[in-house]
DSSP file (Angstrom, degrees, kcal/mol; ACC not computed):
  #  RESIDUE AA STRUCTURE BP1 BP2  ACC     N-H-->O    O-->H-N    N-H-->O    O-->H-N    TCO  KAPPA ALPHA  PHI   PSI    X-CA   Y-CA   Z-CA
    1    1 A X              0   0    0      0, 0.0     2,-0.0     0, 0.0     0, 0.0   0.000 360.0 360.0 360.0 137.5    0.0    0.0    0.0
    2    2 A X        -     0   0    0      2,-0.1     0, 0.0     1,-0.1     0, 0.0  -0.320 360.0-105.4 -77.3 177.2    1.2    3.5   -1.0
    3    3 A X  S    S+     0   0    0      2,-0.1     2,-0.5    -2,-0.0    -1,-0.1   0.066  87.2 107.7 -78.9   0.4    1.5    6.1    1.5
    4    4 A X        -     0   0    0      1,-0.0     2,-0.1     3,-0.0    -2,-0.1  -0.862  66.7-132.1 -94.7 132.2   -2.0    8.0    0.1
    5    5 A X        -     0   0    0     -2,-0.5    -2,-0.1     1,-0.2    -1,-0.0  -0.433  38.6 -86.6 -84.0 155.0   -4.8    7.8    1.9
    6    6 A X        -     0   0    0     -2,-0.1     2,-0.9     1,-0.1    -1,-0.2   0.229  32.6-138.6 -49.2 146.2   -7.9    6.9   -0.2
    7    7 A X        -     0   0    0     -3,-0.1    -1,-0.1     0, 0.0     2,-0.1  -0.716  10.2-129.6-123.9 153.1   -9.8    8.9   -1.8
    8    8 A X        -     0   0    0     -2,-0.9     2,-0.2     1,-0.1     0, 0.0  -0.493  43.8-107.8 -93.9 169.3  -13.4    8.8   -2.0
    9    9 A X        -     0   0    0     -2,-0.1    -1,-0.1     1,-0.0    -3,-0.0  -0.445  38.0-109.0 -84.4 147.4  -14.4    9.0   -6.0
   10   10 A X        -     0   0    0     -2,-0.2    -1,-0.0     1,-0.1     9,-0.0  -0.522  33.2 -97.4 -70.9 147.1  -16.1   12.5   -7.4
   11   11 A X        -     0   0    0      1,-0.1     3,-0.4     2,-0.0    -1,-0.1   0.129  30.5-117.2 -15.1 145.7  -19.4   13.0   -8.4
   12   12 A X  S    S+     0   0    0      1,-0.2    16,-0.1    15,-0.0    -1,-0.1   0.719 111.1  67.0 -77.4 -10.9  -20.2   12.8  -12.3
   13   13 A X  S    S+     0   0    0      2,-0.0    -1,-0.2     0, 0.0    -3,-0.0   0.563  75.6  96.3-101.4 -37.7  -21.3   16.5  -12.3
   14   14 A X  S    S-     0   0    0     -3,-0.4     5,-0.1     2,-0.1     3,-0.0  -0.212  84.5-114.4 -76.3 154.4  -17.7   17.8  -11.5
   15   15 A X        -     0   0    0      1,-0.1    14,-0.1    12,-0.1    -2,-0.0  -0.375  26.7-108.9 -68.2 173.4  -15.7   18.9  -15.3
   16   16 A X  S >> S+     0   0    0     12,-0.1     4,-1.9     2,-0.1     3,-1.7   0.760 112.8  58.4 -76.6 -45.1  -13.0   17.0  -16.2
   17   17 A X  H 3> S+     0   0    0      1,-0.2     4,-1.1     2,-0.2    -1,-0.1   0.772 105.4  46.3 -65.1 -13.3  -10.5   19.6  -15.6
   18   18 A X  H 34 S+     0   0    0      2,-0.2    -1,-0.2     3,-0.1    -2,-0.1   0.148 113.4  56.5 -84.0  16.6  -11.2   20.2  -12.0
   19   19 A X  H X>>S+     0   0    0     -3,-1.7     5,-3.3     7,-0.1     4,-1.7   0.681 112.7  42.3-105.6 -53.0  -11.2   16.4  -11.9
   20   20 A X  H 3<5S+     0   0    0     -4,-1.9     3,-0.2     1,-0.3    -2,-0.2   0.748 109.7  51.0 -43.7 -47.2   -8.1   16.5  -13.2
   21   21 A X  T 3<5S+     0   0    0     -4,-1.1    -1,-0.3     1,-0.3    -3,-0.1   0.244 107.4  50.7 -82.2  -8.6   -6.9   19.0  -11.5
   22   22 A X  T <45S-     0   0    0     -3,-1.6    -1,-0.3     2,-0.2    -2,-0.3   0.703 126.6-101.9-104.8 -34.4   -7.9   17.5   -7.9
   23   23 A X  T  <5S+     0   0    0     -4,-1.7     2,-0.3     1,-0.4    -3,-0.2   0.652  82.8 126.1  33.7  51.4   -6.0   14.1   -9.6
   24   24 A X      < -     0   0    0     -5,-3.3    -1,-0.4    -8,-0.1    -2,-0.2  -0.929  41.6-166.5 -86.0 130.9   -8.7   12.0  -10.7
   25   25 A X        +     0   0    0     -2,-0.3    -5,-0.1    -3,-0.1    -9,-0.0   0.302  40.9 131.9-109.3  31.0   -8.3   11.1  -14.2
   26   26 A X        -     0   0    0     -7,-0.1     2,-0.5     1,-0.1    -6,-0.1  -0.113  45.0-148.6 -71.5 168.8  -11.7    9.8  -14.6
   27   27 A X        -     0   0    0     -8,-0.1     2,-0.4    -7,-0.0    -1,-0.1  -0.643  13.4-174.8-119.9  78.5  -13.6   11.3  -18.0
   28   28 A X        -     0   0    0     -2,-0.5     2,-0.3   -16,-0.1   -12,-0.1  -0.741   9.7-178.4 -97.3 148.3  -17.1   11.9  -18.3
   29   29 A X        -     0   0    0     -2,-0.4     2,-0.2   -14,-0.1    -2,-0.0  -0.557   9.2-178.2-127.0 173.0  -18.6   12.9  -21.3
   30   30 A X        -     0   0    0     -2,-0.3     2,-1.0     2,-0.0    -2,-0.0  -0.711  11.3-152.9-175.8 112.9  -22.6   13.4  -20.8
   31   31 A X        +     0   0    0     -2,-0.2     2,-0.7     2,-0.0    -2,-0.0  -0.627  15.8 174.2 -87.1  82.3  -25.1   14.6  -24.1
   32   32 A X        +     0   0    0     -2,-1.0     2,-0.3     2,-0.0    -2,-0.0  -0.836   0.9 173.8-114.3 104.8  -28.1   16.4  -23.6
   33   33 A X        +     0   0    0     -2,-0.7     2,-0.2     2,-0.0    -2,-0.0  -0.856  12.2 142.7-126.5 145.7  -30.2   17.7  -26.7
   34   34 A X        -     0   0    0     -2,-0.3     2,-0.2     2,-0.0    -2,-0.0  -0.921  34.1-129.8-166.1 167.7  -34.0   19.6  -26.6
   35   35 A X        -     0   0    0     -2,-0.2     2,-0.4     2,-0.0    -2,-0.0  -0.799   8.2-157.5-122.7 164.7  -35.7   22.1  -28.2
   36   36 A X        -     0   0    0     -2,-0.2     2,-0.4     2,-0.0    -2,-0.0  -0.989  10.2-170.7-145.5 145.2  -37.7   25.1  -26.9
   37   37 A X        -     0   0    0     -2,-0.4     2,-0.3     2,-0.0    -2,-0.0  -0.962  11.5-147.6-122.4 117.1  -40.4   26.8  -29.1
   38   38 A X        -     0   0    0     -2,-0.4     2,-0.4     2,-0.0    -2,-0.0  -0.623   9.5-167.7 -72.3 149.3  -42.2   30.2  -28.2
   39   39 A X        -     0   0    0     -2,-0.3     2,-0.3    26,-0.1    25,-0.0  -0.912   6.4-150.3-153.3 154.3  -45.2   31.4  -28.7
   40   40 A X        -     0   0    0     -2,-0.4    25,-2.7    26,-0.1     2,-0.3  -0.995  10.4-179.5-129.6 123.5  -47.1   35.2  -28.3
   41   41 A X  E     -A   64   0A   0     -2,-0.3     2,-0.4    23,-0.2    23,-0.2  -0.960   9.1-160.3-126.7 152.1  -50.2   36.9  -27.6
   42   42 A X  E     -A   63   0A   0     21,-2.2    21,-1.2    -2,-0.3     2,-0.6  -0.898   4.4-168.0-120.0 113.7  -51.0   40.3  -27.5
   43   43 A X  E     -A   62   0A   0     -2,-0.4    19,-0.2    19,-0.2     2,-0.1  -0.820   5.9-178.7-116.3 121.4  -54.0   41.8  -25.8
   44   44 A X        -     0   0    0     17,-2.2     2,-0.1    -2,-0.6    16,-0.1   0.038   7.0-173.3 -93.0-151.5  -55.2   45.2  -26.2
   45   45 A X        -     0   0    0     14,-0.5     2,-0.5    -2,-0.1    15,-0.2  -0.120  10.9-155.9 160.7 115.8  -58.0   46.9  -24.6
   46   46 A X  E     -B   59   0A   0     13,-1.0    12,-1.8    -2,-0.1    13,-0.8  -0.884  27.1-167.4 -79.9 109.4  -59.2   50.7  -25.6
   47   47 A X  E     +B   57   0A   0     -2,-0.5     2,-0.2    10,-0.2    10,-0.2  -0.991  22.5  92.9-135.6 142.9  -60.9   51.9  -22.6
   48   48 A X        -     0   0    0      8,-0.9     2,-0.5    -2,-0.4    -2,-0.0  -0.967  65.4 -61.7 161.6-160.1  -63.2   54.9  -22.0
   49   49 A X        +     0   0    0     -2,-0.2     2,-0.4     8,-0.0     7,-0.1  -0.712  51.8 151.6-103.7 116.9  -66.7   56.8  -21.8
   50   50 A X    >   -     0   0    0     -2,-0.5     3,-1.4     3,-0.4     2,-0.3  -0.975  46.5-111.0-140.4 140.7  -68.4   56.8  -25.1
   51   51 A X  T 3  S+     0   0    0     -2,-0.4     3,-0.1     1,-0.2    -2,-0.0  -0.479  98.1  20.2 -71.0 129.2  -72.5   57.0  -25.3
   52   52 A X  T 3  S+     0   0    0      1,-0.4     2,-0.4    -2,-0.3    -1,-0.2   0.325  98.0 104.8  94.7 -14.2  -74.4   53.8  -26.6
   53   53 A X  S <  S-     0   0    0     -3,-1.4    -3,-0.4    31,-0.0    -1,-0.4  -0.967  70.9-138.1-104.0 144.3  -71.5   51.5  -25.8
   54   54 A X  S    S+     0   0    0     -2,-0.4     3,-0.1    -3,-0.1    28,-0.0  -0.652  70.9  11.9 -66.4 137.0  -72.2   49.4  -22.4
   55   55 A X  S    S-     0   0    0     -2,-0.2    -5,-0.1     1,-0.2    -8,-0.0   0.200  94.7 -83.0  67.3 143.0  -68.8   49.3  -20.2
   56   56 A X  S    S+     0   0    0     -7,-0.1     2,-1.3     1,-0.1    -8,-0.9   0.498  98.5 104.8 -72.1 -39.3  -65.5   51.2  -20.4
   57   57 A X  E     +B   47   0A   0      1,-0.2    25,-0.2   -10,-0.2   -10,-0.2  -0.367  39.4 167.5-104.7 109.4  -64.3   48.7  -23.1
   58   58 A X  E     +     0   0A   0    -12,-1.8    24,-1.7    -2,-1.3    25,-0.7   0.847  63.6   1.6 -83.4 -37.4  -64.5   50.4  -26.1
   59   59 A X  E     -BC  46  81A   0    -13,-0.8   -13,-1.0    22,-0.2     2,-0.8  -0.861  66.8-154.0-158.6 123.7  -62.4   48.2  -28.8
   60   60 A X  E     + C   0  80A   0     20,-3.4    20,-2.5    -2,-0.3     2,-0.4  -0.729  16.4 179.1 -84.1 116.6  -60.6   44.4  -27.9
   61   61 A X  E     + C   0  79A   0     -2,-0.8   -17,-2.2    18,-0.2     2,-0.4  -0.966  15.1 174.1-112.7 148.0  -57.8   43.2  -29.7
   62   62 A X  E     -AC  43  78A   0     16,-2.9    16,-1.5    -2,-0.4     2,-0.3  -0.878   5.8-175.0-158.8 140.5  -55.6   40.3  -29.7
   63   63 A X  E     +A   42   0A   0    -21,-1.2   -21,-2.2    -2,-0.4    14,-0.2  -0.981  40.3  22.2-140.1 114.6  -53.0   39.3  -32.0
   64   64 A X  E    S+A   41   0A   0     -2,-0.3    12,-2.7   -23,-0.2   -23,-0.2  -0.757  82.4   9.3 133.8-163.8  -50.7   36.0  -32.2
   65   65 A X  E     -D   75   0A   0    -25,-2.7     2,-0.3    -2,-0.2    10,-0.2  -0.112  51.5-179.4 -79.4 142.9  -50.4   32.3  -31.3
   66   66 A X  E     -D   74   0A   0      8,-2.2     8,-1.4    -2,-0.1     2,-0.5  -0.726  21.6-130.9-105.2 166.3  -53.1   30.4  -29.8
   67   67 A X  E     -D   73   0A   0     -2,-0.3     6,-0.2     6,-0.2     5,-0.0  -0.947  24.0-146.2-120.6 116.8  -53.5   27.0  -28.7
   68   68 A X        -     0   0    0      4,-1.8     3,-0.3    -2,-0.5     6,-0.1   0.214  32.5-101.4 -55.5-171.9  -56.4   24.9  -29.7
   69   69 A X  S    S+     0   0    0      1,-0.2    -1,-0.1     2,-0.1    -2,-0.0   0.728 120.8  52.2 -80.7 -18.5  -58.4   22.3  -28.2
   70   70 A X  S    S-     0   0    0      2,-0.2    -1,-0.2     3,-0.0     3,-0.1   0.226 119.5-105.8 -89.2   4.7  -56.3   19.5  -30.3
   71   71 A X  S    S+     0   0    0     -3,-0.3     2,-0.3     1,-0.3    -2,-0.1   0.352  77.9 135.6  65.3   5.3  -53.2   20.8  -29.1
   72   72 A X        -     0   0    0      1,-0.1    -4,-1.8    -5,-0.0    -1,-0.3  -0.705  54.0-123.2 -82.6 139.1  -52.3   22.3  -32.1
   73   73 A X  E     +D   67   0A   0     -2,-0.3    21,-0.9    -6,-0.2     2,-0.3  -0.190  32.6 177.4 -78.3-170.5  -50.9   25.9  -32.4
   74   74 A X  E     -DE  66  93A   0     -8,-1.4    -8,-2.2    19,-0.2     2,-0.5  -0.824  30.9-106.9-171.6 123.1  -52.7   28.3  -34.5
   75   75 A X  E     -DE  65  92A   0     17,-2.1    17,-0.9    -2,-0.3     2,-0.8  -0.447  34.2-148.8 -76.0 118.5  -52.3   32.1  -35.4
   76   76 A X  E     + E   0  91A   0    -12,-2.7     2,-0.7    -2,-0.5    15,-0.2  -0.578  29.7 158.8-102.0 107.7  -54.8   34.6  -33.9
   77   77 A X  E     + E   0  90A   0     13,-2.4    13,-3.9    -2,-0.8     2,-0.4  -0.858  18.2 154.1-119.6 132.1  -56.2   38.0  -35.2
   78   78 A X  E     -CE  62  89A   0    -16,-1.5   -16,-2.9    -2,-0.7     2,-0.3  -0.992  17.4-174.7-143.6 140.3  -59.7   38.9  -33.5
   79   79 A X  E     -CE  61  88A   0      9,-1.0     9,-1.4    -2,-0.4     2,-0.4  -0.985   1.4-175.6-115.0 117.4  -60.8   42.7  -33.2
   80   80 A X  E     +CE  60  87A   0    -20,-2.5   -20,-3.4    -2,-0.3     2,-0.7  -0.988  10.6 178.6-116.8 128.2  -64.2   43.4  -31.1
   81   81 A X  E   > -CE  59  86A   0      5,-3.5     5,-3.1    -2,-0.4   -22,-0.2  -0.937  16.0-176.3-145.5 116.6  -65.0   47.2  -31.5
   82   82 A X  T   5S+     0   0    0    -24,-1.7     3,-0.2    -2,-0.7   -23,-0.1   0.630  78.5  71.4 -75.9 -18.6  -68.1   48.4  -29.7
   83   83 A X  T   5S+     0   0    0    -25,-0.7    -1,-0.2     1,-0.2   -24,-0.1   0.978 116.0  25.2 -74.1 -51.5  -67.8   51.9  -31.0
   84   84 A X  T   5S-     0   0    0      2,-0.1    -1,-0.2     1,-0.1    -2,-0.2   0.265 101.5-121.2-141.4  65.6  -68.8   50.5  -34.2
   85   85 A X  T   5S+     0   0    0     -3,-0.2    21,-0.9     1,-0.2     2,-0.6   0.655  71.1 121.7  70.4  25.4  -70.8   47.3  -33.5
   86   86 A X  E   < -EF  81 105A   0     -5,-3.1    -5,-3.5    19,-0.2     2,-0.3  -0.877  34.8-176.8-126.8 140.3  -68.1   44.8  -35.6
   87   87 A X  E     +EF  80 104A   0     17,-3.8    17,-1.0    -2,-0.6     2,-0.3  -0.990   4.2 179.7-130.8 143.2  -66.0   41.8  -34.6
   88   88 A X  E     +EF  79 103A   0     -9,-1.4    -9,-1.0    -2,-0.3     2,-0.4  -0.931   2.1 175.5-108.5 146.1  -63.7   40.0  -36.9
   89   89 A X  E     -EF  78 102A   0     13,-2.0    13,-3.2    -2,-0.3     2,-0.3  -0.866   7.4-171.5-165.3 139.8  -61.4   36.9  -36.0
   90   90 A X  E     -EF  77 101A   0    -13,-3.9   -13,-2.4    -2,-0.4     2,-0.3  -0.930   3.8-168.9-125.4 136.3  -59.3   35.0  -38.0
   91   91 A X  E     -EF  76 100A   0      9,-1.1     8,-1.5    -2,-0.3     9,-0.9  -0.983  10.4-168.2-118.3 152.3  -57.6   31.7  -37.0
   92   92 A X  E     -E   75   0A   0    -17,-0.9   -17,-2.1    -2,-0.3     5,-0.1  -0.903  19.9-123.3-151.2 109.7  -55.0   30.5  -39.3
   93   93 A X  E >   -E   74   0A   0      4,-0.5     3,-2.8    -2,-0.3   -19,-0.2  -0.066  27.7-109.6 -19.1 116.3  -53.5   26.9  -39.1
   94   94 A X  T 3  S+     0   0    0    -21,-0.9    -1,-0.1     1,-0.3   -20,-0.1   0.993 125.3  45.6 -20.0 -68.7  -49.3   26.4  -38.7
   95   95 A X  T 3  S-     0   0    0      1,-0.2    -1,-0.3     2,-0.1    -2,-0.1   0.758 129.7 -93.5 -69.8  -1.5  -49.8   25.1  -42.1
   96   96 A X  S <  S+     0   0    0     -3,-2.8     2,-1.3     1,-0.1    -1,-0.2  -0.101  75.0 139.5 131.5 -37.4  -52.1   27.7  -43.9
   97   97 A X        -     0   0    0     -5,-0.1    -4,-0.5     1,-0.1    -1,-0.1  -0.340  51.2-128.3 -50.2  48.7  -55.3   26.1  -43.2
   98   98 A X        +     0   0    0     -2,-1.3    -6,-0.2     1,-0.1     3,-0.1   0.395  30.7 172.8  13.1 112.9  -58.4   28.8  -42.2
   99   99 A X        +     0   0    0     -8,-1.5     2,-0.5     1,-0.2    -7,-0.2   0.737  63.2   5.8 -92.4 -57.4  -59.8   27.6  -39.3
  100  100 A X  E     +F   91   0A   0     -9,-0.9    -9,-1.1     2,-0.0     2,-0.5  -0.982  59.9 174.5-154.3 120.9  -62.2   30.2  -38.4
  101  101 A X  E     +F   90   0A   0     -2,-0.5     2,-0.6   -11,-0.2   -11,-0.2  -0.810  14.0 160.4-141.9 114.6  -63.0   33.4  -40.4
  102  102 A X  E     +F   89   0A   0    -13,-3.2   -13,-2.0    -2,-0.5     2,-0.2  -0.884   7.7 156.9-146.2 146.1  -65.5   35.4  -39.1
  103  103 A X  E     +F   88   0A   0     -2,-0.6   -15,-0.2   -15,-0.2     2,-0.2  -0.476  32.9  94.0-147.9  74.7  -66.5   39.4  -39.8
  104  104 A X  E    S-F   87   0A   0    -17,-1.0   -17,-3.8     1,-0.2     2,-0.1  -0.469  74.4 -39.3-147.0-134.2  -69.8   41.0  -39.3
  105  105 A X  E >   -F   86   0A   0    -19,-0.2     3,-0.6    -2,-0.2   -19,-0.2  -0.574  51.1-118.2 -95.0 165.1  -71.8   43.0  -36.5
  106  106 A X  G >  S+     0   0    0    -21,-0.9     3,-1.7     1,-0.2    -1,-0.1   0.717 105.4  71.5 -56.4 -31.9  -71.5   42.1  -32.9
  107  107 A X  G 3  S+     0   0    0      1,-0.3    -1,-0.2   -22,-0.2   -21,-0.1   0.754  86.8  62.3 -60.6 -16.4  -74.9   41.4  -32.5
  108  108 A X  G <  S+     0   0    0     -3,-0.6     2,-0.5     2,-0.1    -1,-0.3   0.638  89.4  97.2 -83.7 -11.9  -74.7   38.1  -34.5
  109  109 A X  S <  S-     0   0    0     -3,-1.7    -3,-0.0    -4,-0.1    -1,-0.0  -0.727  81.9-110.5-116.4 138.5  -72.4   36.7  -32.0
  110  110 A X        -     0   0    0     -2,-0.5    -1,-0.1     6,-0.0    -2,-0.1  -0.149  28.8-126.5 -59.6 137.0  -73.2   34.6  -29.3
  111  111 A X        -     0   0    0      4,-0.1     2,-0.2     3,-0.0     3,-0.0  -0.060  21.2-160.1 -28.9 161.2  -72.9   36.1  -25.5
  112  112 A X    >   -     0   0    0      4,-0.0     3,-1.2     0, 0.0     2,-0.1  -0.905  50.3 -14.5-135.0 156.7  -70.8   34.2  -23.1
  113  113 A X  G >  S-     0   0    0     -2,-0.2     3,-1.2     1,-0.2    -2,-0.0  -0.348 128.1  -1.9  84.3-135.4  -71.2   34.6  -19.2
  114  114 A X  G 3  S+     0   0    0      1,-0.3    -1,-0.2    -2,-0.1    -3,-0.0   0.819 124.6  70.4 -68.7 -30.5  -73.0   37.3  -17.4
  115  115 A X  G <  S+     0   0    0     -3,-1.2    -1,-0.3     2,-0.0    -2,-0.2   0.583  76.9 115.7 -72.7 -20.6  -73.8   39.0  -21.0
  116  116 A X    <         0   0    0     -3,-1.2    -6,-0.0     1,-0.2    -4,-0.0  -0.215 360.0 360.0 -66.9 137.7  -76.5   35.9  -22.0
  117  117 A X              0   0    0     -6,-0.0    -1,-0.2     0, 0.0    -3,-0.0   0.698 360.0 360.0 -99.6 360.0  -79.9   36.6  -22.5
């Protein structure tokens, strides 16, 4: 037996030059590959006092990706503007596709929530 006391072995986590450098000459090599995708929306809201619209929110927008119910994403342009009665919203597939195009007065579109009649 040499006159070195043992040594207990490093963690796999340490580099190889501080392994080295402690004099261990073990080598670990470790690969780790992923990808990461981002995605945007953007929500406006015009707010003030205007007669004949109900509520402070005078014209909604929102612009950019959405996520469906299928888990696919999908690019979102939707305008609701109470000053003069029209909603549009377009959804448009990752591949091109039209999903949803719709553009006429507010009144044609259903309530949700407190707003049903």
């Amino acid at each position: 037996m040499t006159g070195r006391p043992l040594r207990k072995p490093l963690p796999e986590w340490v580099p190889r030059w501080i392994a080295r450098r402690l004099g261990h000459g073990r080598l670990v090599k470790r690969r780790t590959e992923d990808s990461v995708t981002f995605h945007s929306l953007l929500g406006v809201v015009h707010k003030g006092e205007r007669l004949g619209v109900r509520g402070r929110r005078l014209v909604e927008m929102k612009v950019g990706d959405s996520l469906s119910e299928d888990g696919a994403w999908a690019h979102l342009d939707q305008v609701v503007d109470r000053v003069h009665r029209r909603y549009r919203k377009l959804v448009v597939a990752a591949d091109g596709r039209v999903i949803k195009d719709v553009d006429g007065p507010i009144e044609d579109q259903q309530a949700h929530g407190p707003q049903q009649k």
